[in-house]
C-alpha positions in Angstrom: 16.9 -6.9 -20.7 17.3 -4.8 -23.2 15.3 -0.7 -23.2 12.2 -2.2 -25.4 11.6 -4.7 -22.6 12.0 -2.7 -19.6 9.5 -0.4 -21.1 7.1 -2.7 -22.2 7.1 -3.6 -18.6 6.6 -0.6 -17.0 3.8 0.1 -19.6 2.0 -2.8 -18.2 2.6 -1.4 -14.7 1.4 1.3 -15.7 -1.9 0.4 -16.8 -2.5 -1.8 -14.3 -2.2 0.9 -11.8 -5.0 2.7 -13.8 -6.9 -0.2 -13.8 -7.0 -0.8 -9.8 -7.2 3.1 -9.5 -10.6 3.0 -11.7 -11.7 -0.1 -9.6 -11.2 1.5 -6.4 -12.8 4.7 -7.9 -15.9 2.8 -9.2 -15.8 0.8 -6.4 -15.7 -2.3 -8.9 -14.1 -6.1 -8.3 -11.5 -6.0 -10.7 -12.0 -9.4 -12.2 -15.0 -8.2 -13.2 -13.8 -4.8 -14.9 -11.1 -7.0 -16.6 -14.2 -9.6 -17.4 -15.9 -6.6 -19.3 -13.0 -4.8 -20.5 -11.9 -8.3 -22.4 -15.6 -9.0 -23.7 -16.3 -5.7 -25.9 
């Protein structure tokens, strides 16, 4: 694993984290969220 990779994986951590941290803010099933976030 070379640096790109390790951070290209902690960049996807890392947004997931936001992700579940706006769906427990919202209060909004995250399927749906990624549902909507995927259709615009």
């Amino acid at each position: 694993m070379n640096k790109l990779d390790a951070f290209e994986m902690n960049t996807q951590i890392y947004y997931l984290a936001i992700m579940q941290a706006i769906c427990r803010y919202y209060r909004y099933p995250s399927i749906e969220l990624l549902v909507t976030l995927v259709s615009e």
